[in-house]
C-alpha positions as CSV (number, residue, x, y, z in Angstrom):
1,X,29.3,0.5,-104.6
2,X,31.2,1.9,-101.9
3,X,32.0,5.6,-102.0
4,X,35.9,6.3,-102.6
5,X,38.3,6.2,-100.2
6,X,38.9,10.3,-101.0
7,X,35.0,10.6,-99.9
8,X,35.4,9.4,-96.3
9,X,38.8,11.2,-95.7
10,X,36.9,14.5,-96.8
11,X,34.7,14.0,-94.1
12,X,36.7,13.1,-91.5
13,X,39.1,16.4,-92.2
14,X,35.8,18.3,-93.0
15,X,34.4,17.1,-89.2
16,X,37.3,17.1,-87.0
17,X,35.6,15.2,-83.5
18,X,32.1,15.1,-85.2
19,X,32.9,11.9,-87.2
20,X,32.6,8.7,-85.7
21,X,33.4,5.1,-87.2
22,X,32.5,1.9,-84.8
23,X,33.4,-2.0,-85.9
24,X,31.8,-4.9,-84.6
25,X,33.8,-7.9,-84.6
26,X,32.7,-11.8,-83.2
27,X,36.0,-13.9,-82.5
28,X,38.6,-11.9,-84.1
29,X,36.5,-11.4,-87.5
30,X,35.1,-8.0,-88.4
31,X,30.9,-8.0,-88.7
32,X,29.5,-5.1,-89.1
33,X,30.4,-1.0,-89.0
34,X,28.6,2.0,-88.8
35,X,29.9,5.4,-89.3
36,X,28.0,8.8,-87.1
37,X,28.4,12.2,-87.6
38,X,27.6,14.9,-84.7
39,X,26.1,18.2,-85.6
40,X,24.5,20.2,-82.8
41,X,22.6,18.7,-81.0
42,X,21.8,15.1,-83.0
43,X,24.3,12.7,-84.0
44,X,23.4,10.9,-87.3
45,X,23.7,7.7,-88.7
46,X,25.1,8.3,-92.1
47,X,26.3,4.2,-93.5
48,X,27.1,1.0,-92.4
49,X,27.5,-2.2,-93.8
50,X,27.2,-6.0,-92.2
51,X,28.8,-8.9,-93.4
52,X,25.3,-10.9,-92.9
53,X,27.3,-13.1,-90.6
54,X,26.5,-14.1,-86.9
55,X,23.2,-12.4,-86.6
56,X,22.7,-14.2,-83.0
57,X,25.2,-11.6,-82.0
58,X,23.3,-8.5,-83.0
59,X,26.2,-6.6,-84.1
60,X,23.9,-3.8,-85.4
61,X,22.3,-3.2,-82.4
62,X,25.2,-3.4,-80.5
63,X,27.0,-0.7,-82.9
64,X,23.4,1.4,-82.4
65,X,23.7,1.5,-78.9
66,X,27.5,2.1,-78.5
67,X,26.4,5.0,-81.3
68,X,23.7,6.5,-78.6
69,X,26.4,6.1,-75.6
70,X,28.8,7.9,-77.9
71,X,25.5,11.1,-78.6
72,X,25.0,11.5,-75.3
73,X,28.7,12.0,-73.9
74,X,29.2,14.5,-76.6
75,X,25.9,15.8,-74.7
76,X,23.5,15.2,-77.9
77,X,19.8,14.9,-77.8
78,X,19.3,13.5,-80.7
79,X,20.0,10.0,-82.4
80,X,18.8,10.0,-86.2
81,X,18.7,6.6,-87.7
82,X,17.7,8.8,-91.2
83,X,16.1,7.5,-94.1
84,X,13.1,5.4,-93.4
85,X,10.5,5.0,-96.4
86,X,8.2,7.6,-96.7
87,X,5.3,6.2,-96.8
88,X,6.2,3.9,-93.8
89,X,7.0,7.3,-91.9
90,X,3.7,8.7,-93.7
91,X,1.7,5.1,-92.3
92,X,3.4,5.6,-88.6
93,X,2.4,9.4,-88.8
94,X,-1.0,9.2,-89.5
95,X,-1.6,6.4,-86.5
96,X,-1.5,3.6,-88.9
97,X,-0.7,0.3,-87.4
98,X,2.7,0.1,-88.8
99,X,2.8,-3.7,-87.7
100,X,0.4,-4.6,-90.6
101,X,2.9,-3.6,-93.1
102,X,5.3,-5.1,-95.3
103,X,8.6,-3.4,-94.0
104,X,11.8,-4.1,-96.0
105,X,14.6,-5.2,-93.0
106,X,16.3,-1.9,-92.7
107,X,13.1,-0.1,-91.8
108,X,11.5,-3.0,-89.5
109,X,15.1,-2.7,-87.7
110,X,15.2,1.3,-87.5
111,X,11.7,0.8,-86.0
112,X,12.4,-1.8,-84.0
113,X,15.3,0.5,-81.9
114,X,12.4,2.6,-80.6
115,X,12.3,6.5,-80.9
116,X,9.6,8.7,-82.9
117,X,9.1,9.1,-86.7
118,X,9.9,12.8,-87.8
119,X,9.4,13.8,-91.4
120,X,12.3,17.0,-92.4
121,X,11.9,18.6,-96.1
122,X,13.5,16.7,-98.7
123,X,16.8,17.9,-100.5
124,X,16.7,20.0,-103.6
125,X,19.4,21.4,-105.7
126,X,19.9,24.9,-106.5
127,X,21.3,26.5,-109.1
128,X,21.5,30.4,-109.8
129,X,21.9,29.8,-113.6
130,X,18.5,29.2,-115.4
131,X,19.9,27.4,-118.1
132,X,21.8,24.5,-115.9
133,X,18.6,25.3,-113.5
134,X,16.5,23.5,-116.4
135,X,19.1,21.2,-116.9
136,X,19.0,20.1,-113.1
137,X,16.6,17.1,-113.6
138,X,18.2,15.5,-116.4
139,X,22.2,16.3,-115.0
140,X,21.6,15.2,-111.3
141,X,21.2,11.9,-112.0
142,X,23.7,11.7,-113.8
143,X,26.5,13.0,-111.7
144,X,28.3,10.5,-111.6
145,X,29.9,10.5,-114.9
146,X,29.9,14.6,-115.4
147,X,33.2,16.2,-116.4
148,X,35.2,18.2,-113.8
149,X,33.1,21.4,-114.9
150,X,30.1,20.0,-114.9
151,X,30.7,19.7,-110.7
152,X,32.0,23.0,-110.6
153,X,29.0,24.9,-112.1
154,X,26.5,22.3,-110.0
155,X,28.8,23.4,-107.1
156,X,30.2,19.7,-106.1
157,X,33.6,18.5,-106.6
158,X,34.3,15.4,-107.8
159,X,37.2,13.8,-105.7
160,X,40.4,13.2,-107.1
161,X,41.5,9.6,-107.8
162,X,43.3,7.7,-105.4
163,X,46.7,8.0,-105.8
């Protein structure tokens, strides 16, 4: 399911000139999208979506590269695809032949744009209160359907409907 619409306008007011949506279209119609954010010195890929149509086109690539033209005017070093399967990463890493493996199509694509595989620590959630702190792997999953407060004392906000 797609986030809300609430969701994307907090970012865009939360990143004012780091956020960056690009559409593909082929003859009018609209293929693909792909939305960036800049931070220091690395723009990241954060979501896109493709309609599965016209793939002779290679919408997604073309989206990629107009995203890396976009990094380095801003005058980043950085383009990061995030979010390839560890243990892909972990075969690539450890001079594995990644060619021999099974990749699902999101990770034989993010491979096949070029670049190198770098692993960053993994998120984690905090919480100073010992008793929600125990409750963390049971609620977090959950978050979805948690009450108002429940956000507050995790330290999210849950957006406001649409209006």
């Amino acid at each position: 399911r797609p986030y809300p619409l609430g969701y994307y306008q907090m970012i865009w007011r939360s990143f004012p000139g780091r956020a960056h949506l690009l559409l593909a279209e082929y003859q009018g119609d609209p293929l693909a999208s792909i939305f960036l954010l800049a931070f220091g010195g690395t723009v990241s890929y954060k979501m896109g979506g493709w309609s599965g149509e016209h793939r002779d086109v290679r919408p997604n690539e073309l989206l990629h590269w107009a995203g890396m033209q976009w990094a380095r005017q801003r005058g980043c070093r950085h383009y990061d695809l995030e979010g390839l399967d560890p243990a892909v990463g972990e075969a690539i890493l450890s001079g594995r032949d990644h060619t021999t493996l099974d990749l699902p199509g999101i990770a034989h694509f993010k491979l096949g744009l070029g670049g190198d595989v770098t692993r960053f620590p993994g998120c984690y959630d905090y919480t100073g209160l010992p008793l929600l702190r125990s409750a963390l792997p049971w609620v977090a999953p959950r978050a979805e359907r948690l009450t108002p407060l429940a956000h507050r004392l995790l330290g999210r906000r849950k957006p406001r409907p649409e209006r």
